[in-house]
N, C-alpha and C positions, 0 to 999 in steps of 0.2 A: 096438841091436844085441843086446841080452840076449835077446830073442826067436831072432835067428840059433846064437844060441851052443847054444840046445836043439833046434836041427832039424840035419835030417844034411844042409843048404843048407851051402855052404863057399865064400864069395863071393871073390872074387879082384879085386877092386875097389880104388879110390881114392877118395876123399870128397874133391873140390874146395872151396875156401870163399873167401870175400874176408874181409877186415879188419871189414868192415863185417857178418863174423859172426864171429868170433874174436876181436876187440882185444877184451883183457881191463885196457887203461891206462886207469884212469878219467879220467884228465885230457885224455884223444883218444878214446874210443869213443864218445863221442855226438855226433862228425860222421861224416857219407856220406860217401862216393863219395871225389869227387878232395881233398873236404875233410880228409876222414881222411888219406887218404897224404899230404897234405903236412904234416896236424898229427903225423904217426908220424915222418916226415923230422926234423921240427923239433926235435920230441922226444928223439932221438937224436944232435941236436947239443948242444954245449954242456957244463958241469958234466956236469950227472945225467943219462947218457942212460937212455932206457928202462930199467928195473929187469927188463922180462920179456925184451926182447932180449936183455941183458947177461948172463942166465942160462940164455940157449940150448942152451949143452952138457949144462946138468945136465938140463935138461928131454929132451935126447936120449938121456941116458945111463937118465932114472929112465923112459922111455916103452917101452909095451909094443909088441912086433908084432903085437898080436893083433886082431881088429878093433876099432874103436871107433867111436862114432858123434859125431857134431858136438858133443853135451852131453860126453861125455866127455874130446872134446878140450879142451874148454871149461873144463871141472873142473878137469885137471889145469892147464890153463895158471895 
């Protein structure tokens, strides 16, 4: 997106993704598909759920509206 941000382009878009490009839980992102959602499920039960779900607010509060691209979301997560 750093290339958008220096052309007078002003995209009005939405960047779709799955887990299986976003889960940043090392202990669930290195399964696919249906495997991943149910190790994110699992993960979220019990004791310790997810540490990145659990911090969802702050992650919406510290997140910009500006564009971003799949690495950035990535970064910040």
């Amino acid at each position: 997106m750093k290339e958008l941000k220096r052309t007078a382009f002003e995209p009005r878009t939405v960047l779709i993704a799955s887990r299986d490009h976003l889960c940043v839980n090392s202990s669930v992102n290195h399964l696919k598909g249906t495997a991943l959602n149910a190790g994110c499920r699992a993960a979220n039960k019990g004791v310790n759920p997810c540490v990145y779900k659990s911090n969802i607010e702050k992650a919406v509060n510290e997140t910009t509206w500006d564009p971003q691209d799949i690495e950035e979301l990535h970064k910040l997560a």
